[in-house]
MARNUBA-184584 format. One record per residue (C-alpha): y, x, z; residue number from 1. Coordinates in Angstrom, 1 decimal, padded with zeros to 4 digits. Example, Ala and Ser with C-alpha at 12.3 -4.5 7.8 and 13.67 -1.06 7.14 Angstrom:
<atoms>
      v      u      w   k
 -004.5  012.3  007.8   1
 -001.1  013.7  007.1   2
</atoms>
This chain:
<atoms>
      v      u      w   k
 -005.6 -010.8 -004.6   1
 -002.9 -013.0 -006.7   2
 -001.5 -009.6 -008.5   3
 -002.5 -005.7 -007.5   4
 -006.3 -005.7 -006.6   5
 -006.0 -002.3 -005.2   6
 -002.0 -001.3 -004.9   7
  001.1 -003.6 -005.0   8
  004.2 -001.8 -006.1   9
  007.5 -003.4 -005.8  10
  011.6 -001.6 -006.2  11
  009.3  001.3 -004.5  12
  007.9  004.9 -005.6  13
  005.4  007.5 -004.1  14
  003.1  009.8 -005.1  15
 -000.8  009.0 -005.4  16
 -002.5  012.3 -005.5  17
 -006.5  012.8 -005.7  18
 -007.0  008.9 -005.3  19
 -010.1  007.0 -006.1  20
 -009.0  003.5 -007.0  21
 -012.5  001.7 -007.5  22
 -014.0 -001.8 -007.7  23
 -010.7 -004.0 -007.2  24
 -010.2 -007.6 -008.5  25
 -006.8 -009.5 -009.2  26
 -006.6 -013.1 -010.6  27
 -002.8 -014.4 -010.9  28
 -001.3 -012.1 -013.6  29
 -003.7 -009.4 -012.9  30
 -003.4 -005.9 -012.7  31
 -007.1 -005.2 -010.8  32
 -006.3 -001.5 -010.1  33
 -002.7 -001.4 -009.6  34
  000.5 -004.4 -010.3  35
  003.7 -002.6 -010.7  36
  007.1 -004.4 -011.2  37
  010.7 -004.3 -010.7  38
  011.9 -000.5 -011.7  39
  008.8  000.9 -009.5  40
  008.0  004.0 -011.0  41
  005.1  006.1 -008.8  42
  003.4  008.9 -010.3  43
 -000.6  009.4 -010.2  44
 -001.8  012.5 -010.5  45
 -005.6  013.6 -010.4  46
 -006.4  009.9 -009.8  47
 -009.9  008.3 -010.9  48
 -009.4  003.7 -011.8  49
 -013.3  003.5 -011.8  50
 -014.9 -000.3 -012.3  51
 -011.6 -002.5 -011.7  52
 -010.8 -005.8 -013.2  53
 -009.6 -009.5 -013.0  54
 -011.3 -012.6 -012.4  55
 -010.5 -015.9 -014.5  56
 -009.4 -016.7 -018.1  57
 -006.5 -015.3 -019.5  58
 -005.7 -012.7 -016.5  59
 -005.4 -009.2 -017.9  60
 -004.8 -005.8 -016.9  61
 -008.1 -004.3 -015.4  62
 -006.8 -001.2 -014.3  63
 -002.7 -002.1 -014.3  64
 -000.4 -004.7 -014.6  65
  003.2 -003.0 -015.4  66
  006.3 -005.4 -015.6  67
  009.8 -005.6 -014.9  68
  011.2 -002.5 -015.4  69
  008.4 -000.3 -013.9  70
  007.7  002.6 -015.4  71
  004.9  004.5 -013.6  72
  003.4  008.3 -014.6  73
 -000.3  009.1 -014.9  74
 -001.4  012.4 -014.8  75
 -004.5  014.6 -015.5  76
 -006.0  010.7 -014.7  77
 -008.9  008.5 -015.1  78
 -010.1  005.1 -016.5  79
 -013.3  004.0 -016.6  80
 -015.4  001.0 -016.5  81
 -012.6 -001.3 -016.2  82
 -012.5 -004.9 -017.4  83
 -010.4 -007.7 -018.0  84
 -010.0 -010.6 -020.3  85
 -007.7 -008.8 -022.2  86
 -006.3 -005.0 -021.6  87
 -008.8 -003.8 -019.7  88
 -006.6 -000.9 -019.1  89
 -003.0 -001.3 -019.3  90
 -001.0 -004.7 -019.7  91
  002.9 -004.0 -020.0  92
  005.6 -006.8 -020.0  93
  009.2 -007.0 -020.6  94
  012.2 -004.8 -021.7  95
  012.5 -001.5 -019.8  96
  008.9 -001.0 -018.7  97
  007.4  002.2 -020.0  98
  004.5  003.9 -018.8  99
  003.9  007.5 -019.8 100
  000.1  008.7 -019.7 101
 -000.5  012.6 -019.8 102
 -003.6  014.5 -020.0 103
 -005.0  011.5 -019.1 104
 -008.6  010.0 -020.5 105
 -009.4  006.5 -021.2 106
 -012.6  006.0 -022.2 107
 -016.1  003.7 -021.2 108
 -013.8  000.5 -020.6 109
 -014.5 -003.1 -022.0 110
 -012.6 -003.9 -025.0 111
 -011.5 -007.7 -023.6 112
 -011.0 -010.6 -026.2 113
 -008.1 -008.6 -027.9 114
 -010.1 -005.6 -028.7 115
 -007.3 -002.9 -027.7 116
 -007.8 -001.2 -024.0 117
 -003.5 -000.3 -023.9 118
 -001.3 -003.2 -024.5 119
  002.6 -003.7 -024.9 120
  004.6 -007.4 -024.5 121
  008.2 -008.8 -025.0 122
  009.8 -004.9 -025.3 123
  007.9 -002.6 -023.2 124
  007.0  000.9 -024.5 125
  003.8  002.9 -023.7 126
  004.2  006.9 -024.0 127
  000.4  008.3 -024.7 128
  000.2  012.1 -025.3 129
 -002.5  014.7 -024.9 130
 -004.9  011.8 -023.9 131
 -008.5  011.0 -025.0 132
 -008.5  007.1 -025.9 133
 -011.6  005.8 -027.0 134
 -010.6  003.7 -030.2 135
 -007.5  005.7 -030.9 136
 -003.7  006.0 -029.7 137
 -000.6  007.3 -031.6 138
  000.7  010.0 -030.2 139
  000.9  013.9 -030.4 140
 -002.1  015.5 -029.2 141
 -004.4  012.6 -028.4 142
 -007.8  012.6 -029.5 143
 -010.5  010.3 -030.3 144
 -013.5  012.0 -028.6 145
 -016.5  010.7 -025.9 146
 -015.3  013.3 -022.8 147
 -019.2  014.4 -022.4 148
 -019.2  014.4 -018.4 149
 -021.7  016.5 -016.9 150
 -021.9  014.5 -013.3 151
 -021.5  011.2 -011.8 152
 -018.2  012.8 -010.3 153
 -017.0  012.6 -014.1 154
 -016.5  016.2 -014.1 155
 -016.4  017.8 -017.9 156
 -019.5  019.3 -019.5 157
 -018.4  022.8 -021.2 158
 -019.0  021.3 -024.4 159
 -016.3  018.4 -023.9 160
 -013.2  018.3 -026.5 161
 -011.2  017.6 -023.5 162
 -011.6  021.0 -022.5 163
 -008.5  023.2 -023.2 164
 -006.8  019.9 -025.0 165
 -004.0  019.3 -023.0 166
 -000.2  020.4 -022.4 167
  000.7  023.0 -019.8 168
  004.2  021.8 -020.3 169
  003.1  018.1 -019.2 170
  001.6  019.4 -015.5 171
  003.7  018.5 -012.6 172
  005.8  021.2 -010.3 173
  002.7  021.3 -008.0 174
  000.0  020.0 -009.4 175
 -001.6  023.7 -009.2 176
 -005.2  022.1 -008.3 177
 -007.7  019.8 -009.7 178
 -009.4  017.1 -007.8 179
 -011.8  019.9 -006.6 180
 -009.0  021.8 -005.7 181
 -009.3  024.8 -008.6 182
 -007.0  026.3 -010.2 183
 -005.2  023.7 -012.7 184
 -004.5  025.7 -015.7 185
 -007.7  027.9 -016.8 186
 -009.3  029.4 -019.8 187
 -011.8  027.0 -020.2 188
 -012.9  027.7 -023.6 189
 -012.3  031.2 -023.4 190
 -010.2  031.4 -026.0 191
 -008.1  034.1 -024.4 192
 -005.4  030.7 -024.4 193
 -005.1  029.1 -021.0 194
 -004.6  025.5 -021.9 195
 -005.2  022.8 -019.3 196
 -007.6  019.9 -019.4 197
 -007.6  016.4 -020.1 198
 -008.9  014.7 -016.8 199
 -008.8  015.1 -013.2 200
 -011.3  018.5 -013.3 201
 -010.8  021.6 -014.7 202
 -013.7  022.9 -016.7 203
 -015.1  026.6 -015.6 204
 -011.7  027.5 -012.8 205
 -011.4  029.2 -010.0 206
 -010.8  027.5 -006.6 207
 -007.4  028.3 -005.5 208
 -008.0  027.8 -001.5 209
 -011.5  030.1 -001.5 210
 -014.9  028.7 -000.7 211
 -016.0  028.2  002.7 212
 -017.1  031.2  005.1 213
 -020.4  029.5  005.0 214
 -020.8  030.4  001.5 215
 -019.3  034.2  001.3 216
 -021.1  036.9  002.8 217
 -019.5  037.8  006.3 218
 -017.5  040.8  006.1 219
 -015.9  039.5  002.4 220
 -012.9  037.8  002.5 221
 -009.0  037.9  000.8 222
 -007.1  037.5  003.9 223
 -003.5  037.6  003.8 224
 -000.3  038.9  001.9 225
  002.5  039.5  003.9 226
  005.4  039.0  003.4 227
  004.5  035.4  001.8 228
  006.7  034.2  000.2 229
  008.0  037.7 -000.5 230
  011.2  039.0 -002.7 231
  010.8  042.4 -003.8 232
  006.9  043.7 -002.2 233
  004.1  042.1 -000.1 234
  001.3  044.1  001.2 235
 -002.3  042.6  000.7 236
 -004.9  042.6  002.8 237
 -008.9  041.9  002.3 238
 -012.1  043.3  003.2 239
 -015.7  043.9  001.8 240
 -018.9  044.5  003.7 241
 -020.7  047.2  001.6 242
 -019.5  049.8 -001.1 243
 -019.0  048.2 -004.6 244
 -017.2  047.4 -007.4 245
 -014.2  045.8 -006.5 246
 -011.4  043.4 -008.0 247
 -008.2  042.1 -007.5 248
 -006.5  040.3 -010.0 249
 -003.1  038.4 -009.9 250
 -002.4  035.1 -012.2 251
  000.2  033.2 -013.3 252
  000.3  029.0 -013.3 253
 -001.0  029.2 -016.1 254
 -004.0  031.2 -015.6 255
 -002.6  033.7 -017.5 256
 -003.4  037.4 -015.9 257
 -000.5  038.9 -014.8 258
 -001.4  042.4 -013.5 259
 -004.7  044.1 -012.1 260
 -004.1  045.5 -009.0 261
 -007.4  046.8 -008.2 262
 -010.6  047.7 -010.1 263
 -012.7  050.2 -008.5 264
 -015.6  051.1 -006.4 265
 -014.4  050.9 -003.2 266
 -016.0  051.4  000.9 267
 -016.6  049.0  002.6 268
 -014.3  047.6  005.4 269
 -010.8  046.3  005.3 270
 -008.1  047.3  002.7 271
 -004.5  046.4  002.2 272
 -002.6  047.2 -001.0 273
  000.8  047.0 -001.5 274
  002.2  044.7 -005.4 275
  006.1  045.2 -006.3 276
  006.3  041.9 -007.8 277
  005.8  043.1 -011.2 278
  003.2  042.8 -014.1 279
  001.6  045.3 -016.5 280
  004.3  046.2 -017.9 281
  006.4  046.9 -015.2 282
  008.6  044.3 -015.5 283
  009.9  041.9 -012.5 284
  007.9  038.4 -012.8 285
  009.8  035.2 -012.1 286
  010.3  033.0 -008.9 287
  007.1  030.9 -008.6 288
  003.7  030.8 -007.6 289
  001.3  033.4 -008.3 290
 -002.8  033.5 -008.1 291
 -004.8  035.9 -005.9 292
 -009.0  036.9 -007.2 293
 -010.9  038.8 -005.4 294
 -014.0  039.7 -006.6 295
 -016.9  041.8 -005.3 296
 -020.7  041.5 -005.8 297
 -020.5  038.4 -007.6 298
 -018.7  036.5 -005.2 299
 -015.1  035.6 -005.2 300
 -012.0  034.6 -002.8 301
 -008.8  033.5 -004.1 302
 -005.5  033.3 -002.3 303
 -001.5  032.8 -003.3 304
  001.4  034.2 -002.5 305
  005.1  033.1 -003.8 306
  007.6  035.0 -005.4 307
  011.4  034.2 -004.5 308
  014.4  035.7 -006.3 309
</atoms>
């Protein structure tokens, strides 16, 4: 294509969530991955740019092409392998265009004639925080670090300093999950701090919709609480298959634990237990979403439930 290899945004917004955006070419102006313009401003979250890029001398913008006003989020993202000219990642243009990148890594893309991946023109601003950027980036929190991945899926490796390096405060209302839908917000370090990652993946966390039936044992399972959402109690139900050691733990957003509701051997069959919407200490806990882990035998179910006030 002339501009936008892989998306063409124009006046226009949306949401692109757990998106792989690979192998795209642009000539024109550029922008292989994505060409934003005119006040467009869509938000990626959990979103991999793998191996885009721009054919022809002069044409920059592997990944994006930002211009006109646009000003576009990334999120717990991904760029890699992208190549251009110039900008292999980001080209911006014009007065009012600002592109904020959060938790975000950059890293494993081809320099281009200019040498610098991120690049501004004619009065547009670039907001990069909490990001990895190979080469370097102003900005609080960002680091200068190879991510270590431990797959081809470009999943962390426990030993990456992207691990526990981002900001809580930077993670969307409901972007509770990671590309491999776990738990957003974990421990990864263990720390006793539950500090999200840089990345789409979250290193070592617990998947928030359960594993599939053909993985637990039959007979094990976190089933329901009811009410959900609930004000002032739910009941919750689950069941276990043989007589054991038993959990059930509730988290915060965070992954911060919030109150343990069960720990005990318990028989086997289905249970219900009854939570009053408070923590430890006894005291109310706010509106919002809360985390369900059930653990027996070394396996483990997870659930939600949401508190309204």
């Amino acid at each position: 294509k002339s501009e936008g290899g892989g998306l063409y945004f124009n006046e226009s917004a949306g949401t692109i969530l757990n998106c792989r955006i690979v192998s795209n070419v642009a000539n024109g102006q550029g922008g292989g991955g994505a060409y934003i313009e005119k006040t467009s401003n869509p938000q990626f979250w959990n979103t991999i740019f793998l191996g885009n890029g721009t054919s022809g001398v002069g044409v920059v913008g592997g990944a994006l092409y930002v211009k006109g006003g646009g000003q576009p989020t990334f999120r717990n993202c991904l760029f890699t392998s992208n190549s251009a000219y110039a900008a292999t990642v980001l080209y911006q243009d014009g007065a009012a265009t600002l592109s904020t990148l959060t938790n975000t890594i950059v890293w494993g893309n081809t320099a281009g004639t200019s040498g610098t991946r991120l690049q501004n023109h004619n009065g547009a601003t670039l907001s990069v925080t909490y990001c990895d950027v190979e080469g370097g980036f102003a900005g609080t929190g960002n680091i200068n670090s190879n991510p270590i991945f431990a797959d081809g899926e470009y999943r962390l490796a426990p030993i990456s300093a992207c691990v526990d390096a981002g900001s809580n405060a930077a993670v969307p209302v409901g972007l509770s999950e990671d590309r491999d839908g776990r738990l957003r917000i974990w421990d990864g370090n263990s720390n006793s701090v539950a500090i999200v990652d840089m990345g789409p993946f979250e290193y070592g966390s617990p998947p928030v919709t359960g594993i599939g039936d053909d993985v637990l044992p039959a007979g094990f399972r976190l089933l329901a609480a009811s009410p959900n959402p609930m004000r002032a109690r739910s009941r919750i139900s689950f069941k276990i298959p043989e007589v054991g050691r038993t959990s059930l733990v509730l988290y915060d957003l965070s992954g911060r634990e919030i109150r343990v509701l069960i720990d005990a051997v318990l028989a086997e069959g289905q249970q219900e237990i009854g939570w009053d919407g408070r923590d430890e200490a006894g005291q109310s806990v706010a509106a919002g979403l809360y985390f369900l882990r059930l653990s027996w035998s070394g396996y483990t179910d997870t659930g939600k439930v949401l508190v309204v006030r």
